[in-house]
N, C-alpha and C positions, 0 to 999 in steps of 0.2 A: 239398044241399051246394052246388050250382050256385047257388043263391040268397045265400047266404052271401057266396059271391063280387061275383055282382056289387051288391052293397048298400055295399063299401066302392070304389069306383073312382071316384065323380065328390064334388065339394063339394054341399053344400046349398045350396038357395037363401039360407037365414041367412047360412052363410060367405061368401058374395058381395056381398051388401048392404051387409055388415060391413064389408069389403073396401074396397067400391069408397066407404065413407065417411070410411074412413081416406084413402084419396087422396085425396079430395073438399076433406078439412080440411086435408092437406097443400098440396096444391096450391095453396092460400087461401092459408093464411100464407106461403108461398113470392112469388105473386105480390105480395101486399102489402107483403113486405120489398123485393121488386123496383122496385117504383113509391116506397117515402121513398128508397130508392136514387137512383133517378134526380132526385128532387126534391131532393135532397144536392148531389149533383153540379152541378145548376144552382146552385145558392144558392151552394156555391163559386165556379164559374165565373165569378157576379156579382160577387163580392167580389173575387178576384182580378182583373177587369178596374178594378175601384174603385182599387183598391192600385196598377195602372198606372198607369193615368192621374193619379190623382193623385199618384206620384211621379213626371209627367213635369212637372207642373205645378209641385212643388216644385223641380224642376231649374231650369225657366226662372225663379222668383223668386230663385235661388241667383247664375243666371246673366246678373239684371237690372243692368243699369247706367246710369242714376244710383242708389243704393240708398239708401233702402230705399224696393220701390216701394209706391206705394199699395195698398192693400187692394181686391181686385175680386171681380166674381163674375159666374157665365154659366155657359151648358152648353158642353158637351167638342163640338168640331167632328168629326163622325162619328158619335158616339155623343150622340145627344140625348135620352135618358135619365139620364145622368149626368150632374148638374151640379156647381159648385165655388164656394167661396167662400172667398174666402185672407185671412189677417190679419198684420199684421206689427205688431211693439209689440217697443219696449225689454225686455230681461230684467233686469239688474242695474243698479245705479247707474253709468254710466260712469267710468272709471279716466284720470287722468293731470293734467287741470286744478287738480284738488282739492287734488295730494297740495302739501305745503308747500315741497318745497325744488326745485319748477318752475315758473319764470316763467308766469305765466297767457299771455303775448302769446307766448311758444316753445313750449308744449305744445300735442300732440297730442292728439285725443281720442279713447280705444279705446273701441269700444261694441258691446256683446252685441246683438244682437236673434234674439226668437224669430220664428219663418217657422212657418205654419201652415194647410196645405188641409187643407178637409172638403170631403169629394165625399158626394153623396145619391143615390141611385137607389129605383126602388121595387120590392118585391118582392112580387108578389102585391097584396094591398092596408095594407101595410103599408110605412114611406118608411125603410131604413136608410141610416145613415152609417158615412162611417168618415175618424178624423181622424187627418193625420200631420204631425208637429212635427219642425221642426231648430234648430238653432243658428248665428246665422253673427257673426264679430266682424266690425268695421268701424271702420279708423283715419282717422280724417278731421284733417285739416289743421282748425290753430288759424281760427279764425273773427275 
């Protein structure tokens, strides 16, 4: 009877193995979602630094005067990973000269133009961008 007994009180070696293989596999795909985690998280953190800077870069094209400036390109002071290259181009046919019942020598001329940084950075060994576009009118005096 005493045998009986103690025949059920410990695990097998099997259940153990078994055991500690289930953790083993857990543990794995645990650490593995942990590491594209953090690889997530930087690729974000890049991108949002891209998104800064290049909307400080669009502010100062916003907040250039004489306008419109010329189109430049360089890297971000601080961040010399990041570079930029801005464009600036007419949008629509300008409005006022054309129309018929305005003196060509009294009108003014309104004129759209589109504003446009793309900042690049590299990530890994691959070079993304990311490109952000505004709008700006501009009434210039008859010429």
């Amino acid at each position: 009877m005493k045998r009986a007994i103690f025949s059920h009180l410990g695990f097998t070696l099997l259940e153990i193995l078994v055991a500690v293989t289930i953790l083993a596999v857990s543990f794995t795909a645990i650490f593995h979602l942990y590491g594209g985690t953090l690889r997530n998280i930087g690729r974000g953190e890049r991108h949002a630094r891209a998104a800064v800077l290049g909307g400080e870069k669009l502010e100062e094209l916003l907040a250039h005067s004489p306008f419109p400036p010329p189109g430049e390109q360089g890297a971000f002071p601080g961040n010399p990973d990041y570079s930029y290259k801005t464009t600036v181009e007419e949008y629509q046919e300008p409005v006022g000269r054309k129309e018929k019942n305005i003196p060509r020598d009294a009108a003014e001329r309104t004129a759209l133009y589109r504003l446009a940084v793309k900042v690049e950075w590299k990530d890994g060994t691959a070079t993304k961008e990311l490109v952000l576009n505004t709008l700006k009118a501009v009434v210039e005096p008859n010429r």
